[in-house]
C-alpha positions in Angstrom: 2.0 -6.6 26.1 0.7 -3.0 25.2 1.9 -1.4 22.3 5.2 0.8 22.3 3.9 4.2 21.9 5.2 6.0 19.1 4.8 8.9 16.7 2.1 7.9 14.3 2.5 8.4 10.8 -0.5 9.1 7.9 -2.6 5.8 7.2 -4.0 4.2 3.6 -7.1 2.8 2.8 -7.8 4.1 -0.2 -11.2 3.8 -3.1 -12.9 0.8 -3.4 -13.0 0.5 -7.1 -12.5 -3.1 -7.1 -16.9 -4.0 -8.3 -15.6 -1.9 -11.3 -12.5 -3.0 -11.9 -12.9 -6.1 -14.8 -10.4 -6.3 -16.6 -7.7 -8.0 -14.4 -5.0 -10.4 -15.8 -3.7 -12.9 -13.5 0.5 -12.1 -13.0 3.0 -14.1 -12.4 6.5 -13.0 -10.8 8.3 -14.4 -13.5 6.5 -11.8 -15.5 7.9 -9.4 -13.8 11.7 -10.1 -14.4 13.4 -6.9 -15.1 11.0 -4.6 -14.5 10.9 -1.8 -12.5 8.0 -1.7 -9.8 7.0 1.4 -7.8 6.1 0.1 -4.3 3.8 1.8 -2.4 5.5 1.5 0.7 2.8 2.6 3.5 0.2 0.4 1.8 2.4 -3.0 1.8 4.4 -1.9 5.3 0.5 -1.3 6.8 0.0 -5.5 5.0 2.9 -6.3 6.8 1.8 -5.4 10.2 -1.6 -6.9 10.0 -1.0 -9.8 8.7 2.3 -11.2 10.2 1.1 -11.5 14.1 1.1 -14.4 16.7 -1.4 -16.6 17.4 -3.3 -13.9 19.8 -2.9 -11.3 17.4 0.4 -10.0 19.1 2.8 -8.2 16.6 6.0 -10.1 15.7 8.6 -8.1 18.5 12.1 -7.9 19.3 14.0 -8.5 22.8 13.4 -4.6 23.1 10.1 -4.3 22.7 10.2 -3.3 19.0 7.6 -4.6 16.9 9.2 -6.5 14.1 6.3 -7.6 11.9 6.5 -5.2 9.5 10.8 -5.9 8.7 9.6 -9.4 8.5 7.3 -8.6 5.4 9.5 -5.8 3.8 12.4 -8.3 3.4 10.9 -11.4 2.6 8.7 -10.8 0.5 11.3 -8.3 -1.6 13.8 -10.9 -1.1 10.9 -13.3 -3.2 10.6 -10.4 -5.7 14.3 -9.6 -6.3 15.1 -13.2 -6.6 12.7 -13.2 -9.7 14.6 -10.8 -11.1 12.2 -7.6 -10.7 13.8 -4.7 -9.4 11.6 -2.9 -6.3 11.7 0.7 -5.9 10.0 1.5 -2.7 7.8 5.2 -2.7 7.0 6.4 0.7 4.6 9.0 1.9 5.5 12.9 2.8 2.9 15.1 4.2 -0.9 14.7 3.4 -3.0 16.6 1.7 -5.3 19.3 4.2 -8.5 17.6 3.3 -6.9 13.7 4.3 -6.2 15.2 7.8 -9.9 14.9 9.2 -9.7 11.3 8.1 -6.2 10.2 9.4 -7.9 11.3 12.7 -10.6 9.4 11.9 -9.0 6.4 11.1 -6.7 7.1 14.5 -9.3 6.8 16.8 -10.8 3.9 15.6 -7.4 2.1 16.0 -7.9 3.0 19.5 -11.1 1.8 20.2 -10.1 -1.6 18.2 -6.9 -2.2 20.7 -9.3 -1.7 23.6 -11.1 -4.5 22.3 -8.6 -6.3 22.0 -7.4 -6.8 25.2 -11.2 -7.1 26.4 -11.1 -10.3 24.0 -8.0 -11.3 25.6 -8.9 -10.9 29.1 -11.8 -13.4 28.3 -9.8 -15.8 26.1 -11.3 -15.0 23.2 -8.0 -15.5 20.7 -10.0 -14.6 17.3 -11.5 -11.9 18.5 -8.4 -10.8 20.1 -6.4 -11.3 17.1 -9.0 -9.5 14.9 -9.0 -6.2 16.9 -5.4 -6.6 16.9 -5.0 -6.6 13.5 -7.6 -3.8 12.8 -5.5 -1.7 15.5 -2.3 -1.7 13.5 0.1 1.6 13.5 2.9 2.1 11.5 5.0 4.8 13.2 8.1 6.8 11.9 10.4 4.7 13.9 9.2 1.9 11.7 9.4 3.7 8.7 13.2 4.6 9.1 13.9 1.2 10.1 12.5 0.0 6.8 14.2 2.4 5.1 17.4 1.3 6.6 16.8 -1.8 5.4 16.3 -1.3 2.5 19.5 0.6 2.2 21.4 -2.4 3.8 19.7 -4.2 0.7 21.5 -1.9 -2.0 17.6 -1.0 -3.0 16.6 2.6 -3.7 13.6 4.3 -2.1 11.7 7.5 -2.9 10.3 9.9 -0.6 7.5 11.8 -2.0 6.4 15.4 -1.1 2.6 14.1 -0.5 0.9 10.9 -1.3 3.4 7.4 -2.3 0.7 6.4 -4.9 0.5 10.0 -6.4 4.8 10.2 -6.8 4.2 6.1 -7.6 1.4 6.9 -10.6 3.9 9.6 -11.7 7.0 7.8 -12.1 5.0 5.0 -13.6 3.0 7.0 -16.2 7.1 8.8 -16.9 8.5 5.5 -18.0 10.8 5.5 -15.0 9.0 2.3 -13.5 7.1 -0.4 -15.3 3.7 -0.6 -12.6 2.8 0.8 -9.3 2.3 -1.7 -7.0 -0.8 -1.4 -4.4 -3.5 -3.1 -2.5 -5.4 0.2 -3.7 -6.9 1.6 -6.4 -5.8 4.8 -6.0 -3.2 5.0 -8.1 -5.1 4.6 -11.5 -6.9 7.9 -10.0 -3.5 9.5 -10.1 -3.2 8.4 -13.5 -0.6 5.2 -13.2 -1.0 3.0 -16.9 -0.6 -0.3 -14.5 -1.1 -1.1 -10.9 -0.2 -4.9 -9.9 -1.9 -5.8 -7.0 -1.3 -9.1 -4.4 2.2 -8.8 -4.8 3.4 -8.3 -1.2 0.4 -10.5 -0.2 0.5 -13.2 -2.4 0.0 -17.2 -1.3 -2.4 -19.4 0.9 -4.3 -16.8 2.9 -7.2 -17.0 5.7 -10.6 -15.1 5.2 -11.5 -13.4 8.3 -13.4 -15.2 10.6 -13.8 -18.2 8.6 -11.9 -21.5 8.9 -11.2 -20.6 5.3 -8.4 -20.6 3.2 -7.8 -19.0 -0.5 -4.7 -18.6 -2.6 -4.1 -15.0 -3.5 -2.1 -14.5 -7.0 -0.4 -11.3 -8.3 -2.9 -9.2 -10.8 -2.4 -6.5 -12.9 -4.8 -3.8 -14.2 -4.6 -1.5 -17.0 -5.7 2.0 -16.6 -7.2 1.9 -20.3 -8.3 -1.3 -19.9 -10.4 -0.1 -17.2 -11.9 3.4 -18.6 -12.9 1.0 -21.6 -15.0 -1.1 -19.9 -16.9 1.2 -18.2 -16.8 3.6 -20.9 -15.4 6.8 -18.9 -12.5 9.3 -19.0 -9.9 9.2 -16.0 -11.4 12.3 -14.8 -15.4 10.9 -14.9 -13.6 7.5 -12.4 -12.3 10.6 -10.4 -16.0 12.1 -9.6 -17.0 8.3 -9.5 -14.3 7.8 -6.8 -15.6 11.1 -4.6 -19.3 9.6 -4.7 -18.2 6.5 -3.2 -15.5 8.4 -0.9 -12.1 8.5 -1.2 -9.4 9.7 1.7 -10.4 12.9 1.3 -14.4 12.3 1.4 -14.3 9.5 3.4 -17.9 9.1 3.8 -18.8 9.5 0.5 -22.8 10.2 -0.8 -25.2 8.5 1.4 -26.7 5.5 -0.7 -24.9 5.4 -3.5 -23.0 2.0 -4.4 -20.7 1.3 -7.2 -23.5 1.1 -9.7 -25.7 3.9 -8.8 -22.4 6.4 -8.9 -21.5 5.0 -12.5 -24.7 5.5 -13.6 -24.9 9.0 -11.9 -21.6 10.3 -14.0 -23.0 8.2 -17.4 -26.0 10.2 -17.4 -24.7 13.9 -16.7 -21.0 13.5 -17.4 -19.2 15.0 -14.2 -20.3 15.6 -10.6 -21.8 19.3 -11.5 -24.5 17.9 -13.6 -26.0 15.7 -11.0 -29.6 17.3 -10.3 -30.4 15.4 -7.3 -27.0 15.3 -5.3 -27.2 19.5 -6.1 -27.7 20.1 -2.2 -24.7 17.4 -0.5 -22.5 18.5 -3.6 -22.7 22.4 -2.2 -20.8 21.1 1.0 -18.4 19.6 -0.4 -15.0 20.7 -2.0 -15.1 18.4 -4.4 -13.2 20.9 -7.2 -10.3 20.4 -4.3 -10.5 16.5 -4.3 -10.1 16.3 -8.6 -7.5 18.5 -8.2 -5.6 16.0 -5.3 -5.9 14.1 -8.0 -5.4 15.1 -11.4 -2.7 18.1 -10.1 -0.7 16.1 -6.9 2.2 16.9 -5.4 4.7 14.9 -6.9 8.9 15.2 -8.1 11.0 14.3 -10.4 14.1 11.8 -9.6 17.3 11.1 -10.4 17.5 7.7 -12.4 17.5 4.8 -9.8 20.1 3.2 -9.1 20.4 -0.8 -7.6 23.5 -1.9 -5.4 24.9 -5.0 -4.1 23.1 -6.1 -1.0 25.9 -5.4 1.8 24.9 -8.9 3.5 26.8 -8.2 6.5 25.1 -5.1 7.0 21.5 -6.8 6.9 22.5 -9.6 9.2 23.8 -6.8 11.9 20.2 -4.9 11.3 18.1 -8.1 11.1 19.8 -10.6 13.4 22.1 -8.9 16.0 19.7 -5.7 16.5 16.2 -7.0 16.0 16.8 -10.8 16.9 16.0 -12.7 13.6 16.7 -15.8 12.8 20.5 -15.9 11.6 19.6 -18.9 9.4 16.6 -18.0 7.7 18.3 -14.1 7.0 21.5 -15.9 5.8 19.6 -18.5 3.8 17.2 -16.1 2.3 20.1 -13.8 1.2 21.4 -16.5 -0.8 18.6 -16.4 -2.9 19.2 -13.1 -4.1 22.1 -12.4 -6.7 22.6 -8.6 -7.9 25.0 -6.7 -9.7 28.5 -6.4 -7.5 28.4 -2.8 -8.9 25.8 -0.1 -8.9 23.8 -0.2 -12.1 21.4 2.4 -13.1 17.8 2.0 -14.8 18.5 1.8 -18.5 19.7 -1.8 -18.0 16.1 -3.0 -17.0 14.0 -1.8 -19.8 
């Protein structure tokens, strides 16, 4: 069945920092009890989509058409995070930046192309391929996003929405006290300056490695922003200008031939991106004084202090069960796994 055609909504991918990134410590949930966790919510609701699909690669869909996959992840998985006692606060995108507009076209297109090939791989049975290009053809539209946001409502859970970029308004509240970690598959958010980013955490478990008959168990991590600029002796703002010479969503192509090592060694040896004698001619096209500043200056806003309800349980078995068709049972059964406060409590509590 072809895809319901919606309004699409801005895309993540993010910097791939990861070859730098050493200092990790293995997480577990029960670490996380009572701690406030800023959600990126694009990043895990785009998780969601790709990973939670049929055998062919068909997103999980209601009786009406409406793909389902991503309410699938959003409440398990925060039903397996509340129930451990950490307290989700979900951050979702507002407009991007100018310069990321040339790449969520980018990124657009190449969704298309990918669900072509999809049903090419389905119209000669080939079900891995077919459930590849389905996966890489994922869209998260503002349909979806309001229905996950109505959930989360139903679920007595607060949610932020950010005048740019979730990470930047996530790094933010982190590096305020108002949350503990920003949660992410990307690295982005130590760019915007969050002290901690937990990553696996909407992911975590027994996962498959694409196109192998291989299977690895993904755990929760958690990186420290100092941590980090430690080991690879730099300031915030050097991994900035590290990040634009790999390419970030505002570069997305980055410098031509230069890895991880080759841009840390770059910024070690002249100290920002000015001082780079051989890059002199690709660093005059590029606004690269607008991408620091993306960074080190986003858009972001203060909140009121957050505030956790009861989960109306009625109100997530109407949404879940009677207009989406989920299974009664498994909704009813995971609710019962969840206990919060029977009045609204505000922040202070979980510090």
């Amino acid at each position: 069945m072809p895809l319901i055609k919606r309004r699409r909504v801005s895309q993540h991918v993010g910097v791939d920092l990861g070859p730098l990134v050493k200092g990790r410590h293995i997480i577990s949930l029960e670490e996380l009890n009572q701690k406030v966790l800023a959600i990126d919510a694009y990043n895990s609701l785009y998780q969601f989509l790709t990973i939670i699909r049929g055998e062919g690669g068909e997103p999980l869909m209601d009786s009406h058409g409406n793909i389902t996959s991503h309410l699938s992840g959003l409440f398990y998985r925060t039903v397996n995070i509340m129930e451990k006692g950490a307290k989700p606060l979900y951050i979702f995108d507002g407009k991007p930046p100018e310069l990321k507009e040339r790449e969520i076209v980018r990124r657009s297109q190449l969704k298309k192309n990918a669900e072509s090939m999809m049903y090419e791989a389905i119209s000669r049975g080939d079900t891995e391929a077919a459930r590849r290009f389905a996966s890489m053809s994922s869209r998260l539209t503002e349909s979806m996003v309001s229905d996950a946001k109505s959930l989360l409502s139903c679920m007595g859970l607060p949610w932020v929405q950010a005048p740019s970029e979730g990470e930047a308004e996530a790094a933010y509240l982190t590096s305020k006290g108002v949350a503990w970690a920003t949660v992410s598959q990307d690295y982005d958010s130590l760019l915007f300056g969050s002290p901690r980013l937990v990553r696996n955490l909407t992911i975590s478990g027994r996962r498959k490695l694409p196109r192998k008959d291989v299977y690895v168990n993904i755990v929760p991590e958690l990186v420290i922003l100092n941590e980090v600029l430690k080991e690879i002796e730099l300031t915030r703002e050097q991994l900035i200008d590290v990040a634009i010479l790999l390419g970030t969503d505002f570069n997305r192509e980055g410098f031509k031939g230069i890895g991880h090592s080759r841009a840390l060694n770059f910024i070690k040896k002249y100290g920002r991106l000015e001082g780079i004698v051989e890059l002199q001619s690709e660093l005059a096209g590029l606004d690269y004084q607008s991408i620091r500043h993306i960074f080190l200056e986003p858009s972001v806003t203060d909140i009121d202090p957050p505030v956790w309800k009861a989960t109306d349980k009625d109100a997530v078995v109407k949404f879940l069960c009677d207009e989406h068709d989920f299974s009664r049972e498994r909704v009813v059964s995971a609710l019962e796994r969840i206990s919060l406060p029977s009045t609204s409590q505000s922040l202070e509590k979980w510090f």
